[in-house]
ROZAMI-883639 format. One record per residue (C-alpha): y, z, x; residue in three letters; residue number from 1. Coordinates in nm, 3 decimals, always signed. Layout:
BEGIN
PT       v       w       u resn resi
PT       Y       Z       X  ALA  NUM
...
END
This chain:
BEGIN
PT       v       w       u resn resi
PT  +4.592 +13.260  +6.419  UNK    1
PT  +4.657 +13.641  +6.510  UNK    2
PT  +4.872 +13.848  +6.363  UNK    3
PT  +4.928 +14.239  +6.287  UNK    4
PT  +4.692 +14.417  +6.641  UNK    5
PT  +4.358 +14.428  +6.566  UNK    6
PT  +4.353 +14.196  +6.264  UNK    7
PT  +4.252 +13.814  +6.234  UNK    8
PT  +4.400 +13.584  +5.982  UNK    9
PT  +4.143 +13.299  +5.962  UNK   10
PT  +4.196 +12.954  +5.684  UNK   11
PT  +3.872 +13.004  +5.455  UNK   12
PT  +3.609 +12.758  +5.519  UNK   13
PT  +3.327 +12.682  +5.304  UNK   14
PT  +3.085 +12.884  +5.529  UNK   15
PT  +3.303 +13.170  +5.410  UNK   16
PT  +3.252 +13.126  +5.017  UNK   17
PT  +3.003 +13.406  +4.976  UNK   18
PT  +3.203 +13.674  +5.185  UNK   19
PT  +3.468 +13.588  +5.018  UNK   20
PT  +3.314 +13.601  +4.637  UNK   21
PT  +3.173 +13.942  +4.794  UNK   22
PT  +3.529 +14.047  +4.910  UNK   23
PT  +3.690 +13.997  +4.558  UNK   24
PT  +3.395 +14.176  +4.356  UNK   25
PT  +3.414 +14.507  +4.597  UNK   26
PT  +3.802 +14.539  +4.523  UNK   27
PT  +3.891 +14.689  +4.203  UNK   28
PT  +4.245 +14.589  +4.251  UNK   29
PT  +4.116 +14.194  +4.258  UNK   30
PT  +4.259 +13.958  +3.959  UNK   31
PT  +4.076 +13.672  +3.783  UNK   32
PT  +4.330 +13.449  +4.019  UNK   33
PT  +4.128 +13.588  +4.342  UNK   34
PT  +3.855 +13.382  +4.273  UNK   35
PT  +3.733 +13.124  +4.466  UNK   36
PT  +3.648 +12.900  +4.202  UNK   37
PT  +4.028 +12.834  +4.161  UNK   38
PT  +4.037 +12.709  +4.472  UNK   39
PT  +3.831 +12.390  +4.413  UNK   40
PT  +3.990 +12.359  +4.023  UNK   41
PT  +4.337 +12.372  +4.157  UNK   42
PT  +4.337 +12.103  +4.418  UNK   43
PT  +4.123 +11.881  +4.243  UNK   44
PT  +4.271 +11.812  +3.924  UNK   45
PT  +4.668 +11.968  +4.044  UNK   46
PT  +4.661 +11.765  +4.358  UNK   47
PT  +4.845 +12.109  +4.510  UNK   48
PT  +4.710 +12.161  +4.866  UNK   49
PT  +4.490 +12.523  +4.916  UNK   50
PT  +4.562 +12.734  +5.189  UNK   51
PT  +4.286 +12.993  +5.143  UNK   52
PT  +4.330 +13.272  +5.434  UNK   53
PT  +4.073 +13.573  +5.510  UNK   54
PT  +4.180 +13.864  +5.696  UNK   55
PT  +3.914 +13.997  +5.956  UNK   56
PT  +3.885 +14.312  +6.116  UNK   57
PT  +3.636 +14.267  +6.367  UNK   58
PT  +3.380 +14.046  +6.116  UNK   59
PT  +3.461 +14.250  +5.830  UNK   60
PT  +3.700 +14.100  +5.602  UNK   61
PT  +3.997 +14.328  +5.525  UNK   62
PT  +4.195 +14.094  +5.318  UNK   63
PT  +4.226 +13.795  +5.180  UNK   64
PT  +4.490 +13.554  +5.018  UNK   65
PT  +4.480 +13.253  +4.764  UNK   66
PT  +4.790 +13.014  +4.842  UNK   67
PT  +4.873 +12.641  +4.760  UNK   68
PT  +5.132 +12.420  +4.833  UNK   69
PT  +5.356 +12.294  +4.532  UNK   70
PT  +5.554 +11.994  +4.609  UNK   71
PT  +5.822 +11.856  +4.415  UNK   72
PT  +5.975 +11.474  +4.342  UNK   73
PT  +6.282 +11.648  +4.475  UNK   74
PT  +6.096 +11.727  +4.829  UNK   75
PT  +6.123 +12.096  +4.788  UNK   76
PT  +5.800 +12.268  +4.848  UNK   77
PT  +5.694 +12.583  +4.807  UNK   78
PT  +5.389 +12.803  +4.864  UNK   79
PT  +5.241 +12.986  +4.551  UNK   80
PT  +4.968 +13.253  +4.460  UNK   81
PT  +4.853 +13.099  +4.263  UNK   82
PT  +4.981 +12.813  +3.992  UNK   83
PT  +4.935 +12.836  +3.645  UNK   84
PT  +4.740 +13.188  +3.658  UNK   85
PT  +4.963 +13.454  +3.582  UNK   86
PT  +4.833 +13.655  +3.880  UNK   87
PT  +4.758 +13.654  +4.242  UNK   88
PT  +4.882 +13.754  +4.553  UNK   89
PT  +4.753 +13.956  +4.870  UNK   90
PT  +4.453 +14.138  +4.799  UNK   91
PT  +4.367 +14.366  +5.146  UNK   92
PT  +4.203 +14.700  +5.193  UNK   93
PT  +4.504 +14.861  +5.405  UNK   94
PT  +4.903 +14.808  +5.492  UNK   95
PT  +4.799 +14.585  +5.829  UNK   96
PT  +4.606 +14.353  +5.690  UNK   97
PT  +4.876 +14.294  +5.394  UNK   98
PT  +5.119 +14.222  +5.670  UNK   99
PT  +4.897 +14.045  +5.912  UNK  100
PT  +4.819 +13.808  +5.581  UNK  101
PT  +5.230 +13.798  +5.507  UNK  102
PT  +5.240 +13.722  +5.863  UNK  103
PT  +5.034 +13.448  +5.874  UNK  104
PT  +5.159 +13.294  +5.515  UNK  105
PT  +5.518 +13.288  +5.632  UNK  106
PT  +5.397 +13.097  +5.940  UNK  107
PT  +5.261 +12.819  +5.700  UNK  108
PT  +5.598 +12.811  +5.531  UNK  109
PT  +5.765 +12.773  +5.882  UNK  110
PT  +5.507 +12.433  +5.928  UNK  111
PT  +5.542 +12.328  +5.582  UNK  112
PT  +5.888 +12.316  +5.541  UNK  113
PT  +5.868 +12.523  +5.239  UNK  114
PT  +6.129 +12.681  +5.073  UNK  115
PT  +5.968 +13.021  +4.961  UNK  116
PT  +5.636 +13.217  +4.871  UNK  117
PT  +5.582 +13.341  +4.561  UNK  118
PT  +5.285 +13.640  +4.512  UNK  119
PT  +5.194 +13.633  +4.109  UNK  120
PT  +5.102 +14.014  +4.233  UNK  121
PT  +5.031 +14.278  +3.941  UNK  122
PT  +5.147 +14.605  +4.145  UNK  123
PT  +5.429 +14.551  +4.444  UNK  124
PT  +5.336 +14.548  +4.796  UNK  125
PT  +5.552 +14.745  +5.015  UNK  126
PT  +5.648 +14.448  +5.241  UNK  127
PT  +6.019 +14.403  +5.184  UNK  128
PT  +6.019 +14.100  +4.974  UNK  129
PT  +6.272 +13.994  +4.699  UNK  130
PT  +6.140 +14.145  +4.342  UNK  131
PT  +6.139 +13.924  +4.015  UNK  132
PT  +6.168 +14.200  +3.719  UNK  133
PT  +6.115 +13.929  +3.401  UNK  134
PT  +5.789 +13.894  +3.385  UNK  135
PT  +5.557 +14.126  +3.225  UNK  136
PT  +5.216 +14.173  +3.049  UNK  137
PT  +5.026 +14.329  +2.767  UNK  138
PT  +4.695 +14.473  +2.788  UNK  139
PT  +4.519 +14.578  +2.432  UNK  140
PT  +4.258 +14.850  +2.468  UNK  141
PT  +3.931 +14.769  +2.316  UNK  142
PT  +3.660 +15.001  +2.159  UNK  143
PT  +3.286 +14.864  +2.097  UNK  144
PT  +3.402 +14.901  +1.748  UNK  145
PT  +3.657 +14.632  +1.610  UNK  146
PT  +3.742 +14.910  +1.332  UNK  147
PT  +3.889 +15.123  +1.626  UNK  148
PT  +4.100 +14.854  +1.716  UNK  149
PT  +4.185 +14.733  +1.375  UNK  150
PT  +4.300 +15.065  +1.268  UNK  151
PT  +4.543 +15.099  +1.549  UNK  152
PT  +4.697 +14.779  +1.452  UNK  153
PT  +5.065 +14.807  +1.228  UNK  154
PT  +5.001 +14.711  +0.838  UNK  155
PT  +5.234 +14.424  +0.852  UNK  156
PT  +4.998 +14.244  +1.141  UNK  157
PT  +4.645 +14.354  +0.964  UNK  158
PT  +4.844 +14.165  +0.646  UNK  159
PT  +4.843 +13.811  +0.877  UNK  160
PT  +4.545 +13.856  +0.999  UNK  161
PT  +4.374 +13.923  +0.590  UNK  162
PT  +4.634 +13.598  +0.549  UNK  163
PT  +4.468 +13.382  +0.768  UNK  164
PT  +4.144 +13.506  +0.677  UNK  165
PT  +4.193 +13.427  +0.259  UNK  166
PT  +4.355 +13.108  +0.374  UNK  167
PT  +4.012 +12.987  +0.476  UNK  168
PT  +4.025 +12.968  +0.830  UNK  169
PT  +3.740 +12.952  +1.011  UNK  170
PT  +3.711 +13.058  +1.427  UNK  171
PT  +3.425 +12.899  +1.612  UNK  172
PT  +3.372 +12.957  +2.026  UNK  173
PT  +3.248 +12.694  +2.196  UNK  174
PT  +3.195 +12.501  +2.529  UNK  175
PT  +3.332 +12.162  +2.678  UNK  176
PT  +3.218 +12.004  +2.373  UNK  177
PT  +3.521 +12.129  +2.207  UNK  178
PT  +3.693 +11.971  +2.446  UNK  179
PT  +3.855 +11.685  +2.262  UNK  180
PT  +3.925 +11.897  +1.919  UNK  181
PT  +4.136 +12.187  +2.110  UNK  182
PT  +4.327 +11.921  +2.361  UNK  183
PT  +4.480 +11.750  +2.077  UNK  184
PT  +4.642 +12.024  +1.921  UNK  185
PT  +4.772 +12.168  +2.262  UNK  186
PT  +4.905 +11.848  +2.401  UNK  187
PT  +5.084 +11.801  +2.049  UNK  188
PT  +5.171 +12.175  +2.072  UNK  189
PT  +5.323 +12.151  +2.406  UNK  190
PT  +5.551 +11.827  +2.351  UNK  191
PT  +5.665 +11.991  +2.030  UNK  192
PT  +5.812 +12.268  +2.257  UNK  193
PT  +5.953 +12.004  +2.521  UNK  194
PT  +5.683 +12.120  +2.777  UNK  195
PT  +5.471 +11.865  +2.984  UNK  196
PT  +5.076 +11.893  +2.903  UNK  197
PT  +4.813 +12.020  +3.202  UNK  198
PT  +4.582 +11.715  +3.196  UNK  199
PT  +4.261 +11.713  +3.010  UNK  200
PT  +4.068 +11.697  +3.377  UNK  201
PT  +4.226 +12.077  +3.459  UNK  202
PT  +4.055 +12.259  +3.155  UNK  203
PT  +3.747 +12.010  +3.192  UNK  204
PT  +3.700 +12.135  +3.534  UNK  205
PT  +3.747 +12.482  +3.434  UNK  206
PT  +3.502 +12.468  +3.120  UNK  207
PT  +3.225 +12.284  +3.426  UNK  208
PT  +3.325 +12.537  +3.717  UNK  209
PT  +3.303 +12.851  +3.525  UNK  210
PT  +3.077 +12.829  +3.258  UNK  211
PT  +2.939 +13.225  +3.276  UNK  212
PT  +3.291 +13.308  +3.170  UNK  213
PT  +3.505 +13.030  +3.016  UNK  214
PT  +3.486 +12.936  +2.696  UNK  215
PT  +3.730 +12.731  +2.385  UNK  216
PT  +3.776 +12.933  +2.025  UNK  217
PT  +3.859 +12.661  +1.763  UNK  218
PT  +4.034 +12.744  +1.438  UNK  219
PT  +3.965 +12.511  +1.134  UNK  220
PT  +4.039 +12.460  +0.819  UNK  221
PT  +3.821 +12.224  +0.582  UNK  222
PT  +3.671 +12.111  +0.876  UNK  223
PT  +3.971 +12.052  +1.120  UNK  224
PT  +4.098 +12.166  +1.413  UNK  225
PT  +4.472 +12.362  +1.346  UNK  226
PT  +4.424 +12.594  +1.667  UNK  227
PT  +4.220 +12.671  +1.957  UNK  228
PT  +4.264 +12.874  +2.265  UNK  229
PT  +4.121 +12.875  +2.657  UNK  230
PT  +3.900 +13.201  +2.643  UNK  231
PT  +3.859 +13.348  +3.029  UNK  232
PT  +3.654 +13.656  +3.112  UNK  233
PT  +3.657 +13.857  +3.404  UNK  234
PT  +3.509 +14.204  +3.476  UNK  235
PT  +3.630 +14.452  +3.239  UNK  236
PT  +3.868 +14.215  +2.987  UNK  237
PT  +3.935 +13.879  +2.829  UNK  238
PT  +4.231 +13.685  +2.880  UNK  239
PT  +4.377 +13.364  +2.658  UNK  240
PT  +4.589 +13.189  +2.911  UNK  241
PT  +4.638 +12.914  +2.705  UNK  242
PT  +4.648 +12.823  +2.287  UNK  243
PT  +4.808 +12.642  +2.096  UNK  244
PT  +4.858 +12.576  +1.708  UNK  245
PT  +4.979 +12.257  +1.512  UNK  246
PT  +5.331 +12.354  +1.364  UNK  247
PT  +5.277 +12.208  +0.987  UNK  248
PT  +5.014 +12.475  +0.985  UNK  249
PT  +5.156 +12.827  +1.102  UNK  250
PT  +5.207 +12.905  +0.707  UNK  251
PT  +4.827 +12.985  +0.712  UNK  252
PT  +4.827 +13.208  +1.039  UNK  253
PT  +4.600 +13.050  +1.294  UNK  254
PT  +4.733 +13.223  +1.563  UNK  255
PT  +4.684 +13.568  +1.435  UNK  256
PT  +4.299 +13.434  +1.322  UNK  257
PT  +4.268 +13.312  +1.694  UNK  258
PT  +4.369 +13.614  +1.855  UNK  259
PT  +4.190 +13.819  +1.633  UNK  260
PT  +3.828 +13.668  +1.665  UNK  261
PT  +3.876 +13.717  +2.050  UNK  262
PT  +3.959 +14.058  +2.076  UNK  263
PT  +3.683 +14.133  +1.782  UNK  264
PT  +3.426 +13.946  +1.991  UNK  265
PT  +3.568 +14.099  +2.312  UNK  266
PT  +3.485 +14.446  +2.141  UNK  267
PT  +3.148 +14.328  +2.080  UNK  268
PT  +3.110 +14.180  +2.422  UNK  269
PT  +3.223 +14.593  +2.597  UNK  270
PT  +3.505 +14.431  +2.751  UNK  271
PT  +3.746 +14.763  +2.778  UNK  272
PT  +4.076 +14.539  +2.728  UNK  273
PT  +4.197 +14.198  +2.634  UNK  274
PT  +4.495 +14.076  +2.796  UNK  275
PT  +4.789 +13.867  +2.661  UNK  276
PT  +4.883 +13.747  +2.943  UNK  277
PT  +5.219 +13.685  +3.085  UNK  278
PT  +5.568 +13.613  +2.931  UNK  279
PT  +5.917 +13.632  +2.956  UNK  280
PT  +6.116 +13.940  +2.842  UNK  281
PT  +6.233 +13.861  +2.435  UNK  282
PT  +6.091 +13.544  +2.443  UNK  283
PT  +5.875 +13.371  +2.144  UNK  284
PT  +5.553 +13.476  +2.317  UNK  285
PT  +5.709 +13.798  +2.396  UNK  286
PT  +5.805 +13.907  +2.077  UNK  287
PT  +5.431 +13.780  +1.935  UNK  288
PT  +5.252 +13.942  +2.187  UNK  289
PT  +5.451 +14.327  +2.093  UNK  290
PT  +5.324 +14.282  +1.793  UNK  291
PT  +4.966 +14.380  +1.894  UNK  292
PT  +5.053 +14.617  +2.256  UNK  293
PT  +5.391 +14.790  +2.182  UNK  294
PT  +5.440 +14.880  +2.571  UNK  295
PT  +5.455 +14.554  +2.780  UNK  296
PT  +5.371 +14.644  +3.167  UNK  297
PT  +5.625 +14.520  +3.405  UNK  298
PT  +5.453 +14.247  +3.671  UNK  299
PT  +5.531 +14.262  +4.008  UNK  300
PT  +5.611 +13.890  +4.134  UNK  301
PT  +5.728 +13.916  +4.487  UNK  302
PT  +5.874 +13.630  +4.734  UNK  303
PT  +5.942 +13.571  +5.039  UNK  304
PT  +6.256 +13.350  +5.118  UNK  305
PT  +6.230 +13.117  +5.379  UNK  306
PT  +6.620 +13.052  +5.305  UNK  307
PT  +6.755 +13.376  +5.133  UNK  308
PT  +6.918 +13.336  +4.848  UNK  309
PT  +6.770 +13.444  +4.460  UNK  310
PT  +6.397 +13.395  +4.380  UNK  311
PT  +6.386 +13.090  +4.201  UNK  312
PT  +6.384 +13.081  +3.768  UNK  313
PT  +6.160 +12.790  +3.632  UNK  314
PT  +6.196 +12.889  +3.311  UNK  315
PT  +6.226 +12.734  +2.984  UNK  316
PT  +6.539 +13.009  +2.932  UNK  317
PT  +6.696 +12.839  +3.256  UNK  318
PT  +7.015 +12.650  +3.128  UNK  319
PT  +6.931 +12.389  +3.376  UNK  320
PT  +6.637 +12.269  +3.186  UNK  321
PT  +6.739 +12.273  +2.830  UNK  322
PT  +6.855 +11.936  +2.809  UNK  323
PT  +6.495 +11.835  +2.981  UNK  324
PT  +6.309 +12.018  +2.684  UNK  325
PT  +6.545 +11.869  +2.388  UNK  326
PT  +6.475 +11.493  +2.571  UNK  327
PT  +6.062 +11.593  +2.600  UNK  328
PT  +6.020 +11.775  +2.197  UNK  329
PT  +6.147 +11.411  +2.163  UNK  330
PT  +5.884 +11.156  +2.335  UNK  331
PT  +5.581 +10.919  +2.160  UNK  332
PT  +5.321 +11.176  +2.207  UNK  333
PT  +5.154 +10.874  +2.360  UNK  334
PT  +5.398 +10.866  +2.633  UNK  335
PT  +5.445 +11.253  +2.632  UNK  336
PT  +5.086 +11.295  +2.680  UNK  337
PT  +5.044 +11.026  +2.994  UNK  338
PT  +5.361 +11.169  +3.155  UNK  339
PT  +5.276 +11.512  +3.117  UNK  340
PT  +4.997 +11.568  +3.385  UNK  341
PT  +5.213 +11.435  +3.627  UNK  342
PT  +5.530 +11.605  +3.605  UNK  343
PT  +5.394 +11.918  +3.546  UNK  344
PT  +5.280 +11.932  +3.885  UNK  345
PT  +5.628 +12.002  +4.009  UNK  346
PT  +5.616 +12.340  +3.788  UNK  347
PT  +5.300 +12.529  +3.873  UNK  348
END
């Protein structure tokens, strides 16, 4: 498929994995959602179709672009870079190759039938697409020394962390083996707050695809499981893009003893930052994750309507799914937890 003069847009192949793996580490711009390895994660445990493009100036790739496509029970599709990650987006070396790439993407929404694109993208891309302001992120700065760190923390969160730490709690990083121990406090977690589980497979495959730089951090007390946390590293910082902690025991503080044994070990490690990750402006999450990084930093999602119109807001805020959240909080976790995988699908 051509596009912008004098740029290529080719649909990856696997005779491409190594350019492309060589692509991403070269660009200090890339995101842990540019690798390649989410490619194969994605679509087999998501089900969402990859549409992987390369940009090539002459043989030399000048771009390159991580999209699936989302599908709905509804029938609406959409393309997205990429689900669940809070990143993604066009990664290119120059302002051609980002269009020839836009180019080419809006072209696969044309065949699909899709209804929109949405880049996860950090900065914004001067290509004239619709702007989503909401979203933003947190990135702590790290020092080799946890004291550093510590010491730049307010009194009132060093006080929950000493809580957590006098209440016994004990933080322990692990591999798959944890497996079964952290999935039963998120899934119970995540029907509590009227949200449908990701499906044991999808952090399986995860633990098995990237074992140089995924790991689980368990926090127990007398021996069991109140807390864990999905521990990703990439270049220069950790990232937590998912925990979860059992309700009846937030009095003790697991979340502050989770967060806290990450960001000590990521000191340890010479990581320069850990990031929080994605949320909502003055949502639960939000307001946690100021406690730590005063100064969120504004993300950049970006879309391209196929339609016009608004970019869309799949949101637990959203009015429209309120009622869908008080009916979930409310399922057998039995049935919440064999439902879950599926429907969540049609929110990456």
């Amino acid at each position: 498929m051509m596009a912008t003069p004098g740029r290529q847009v080719v649909p990856f192949a696997e005779e491409w994995r190594g350019l492309w793996q060589a692509y991403v580490a070269s660009r200090p711009e890339a995101t842990i959602a540019h690798q390649i390895e989410w490619r194969d994660i994605i679509s087999s445990t998501l089900g969402h179709q990859s549409h992987y493009l390369l940009c090539l100036t002459g043989t030399e790739i000048t771009g390159v672009l991580p999209l699936f496509l989302a599908k709905t029970w509804w029938r609406k599709k959409s393309l997205i870079s990429i689900p669940w990650i809070d990143y993604g987006g066009i990664l290119a070396a120059d302002s051609d190759s980002a269009e020839a790439l836009l180019n080419a993407a809006r072209r696969i929404t044309e065949a699909e039938g899709c209804s929109y694109i949405e880049f996860r993208s950090v900065n914004p891309l001067n290509l004239a697409l619709a702007p989503r302001t909401d979203k933003v992120t947190f990135l702590l700065d790290l020092d080799r020394n946890p004291e550093v760190v510590w010491n730049k923390l307010d009194s009132k969160l060093r006080n929950q962390i000493r809580k957590s730490q006098k209440s016994g709690l004990v933080t322990e990083f692990t591999g798959i083996e944890g497996l079964n121990d952290f999935y039963r406090v998120f899934c119970r977690n995540m029907r509590d707050l009227g949200t449908p589980v990701w499906g044991r497979d999808f952090f399986a495959a995860i633990l098995d695809t990237m074992k140089e730089s995924a790991r689980l951090l368990l926090v127990k007390k007398d021996g069991r499981t109140i807390a864990g946390g999905l521990v990703l590293s990439f270049r220069d910082r950790w990232y937590v893009p998912s925990a979860s902690s059992l309700r009846e025991s937030l009095q003790y503080c697991p979340n502050h003893a989770l967060y806290w044994a990450v960001i000590e070990k990521a000191c340890r490690d010479g990581r320069a930052y850990f990031d929080f990750g994605r949320s909502s402006e003055d949502s639960p999450t939000y307001r946690f994750k100021i406690q730590w990084v005063p100064q969120a930093i504004p993300l950049a999602w970006q879309y391209y309507l196929a339609a016009g119109g608004e970019p869309p807001r799949i949101s637990p805020q959203n009015p429209k799914y309120r009622l869908f959240i008080g009916v979930w909080r409310h399922l057998p976790l039995s049935l919440a937890n064999y439902l879950g995988p599926k429907v969540i699908k049609n929110f990456p």
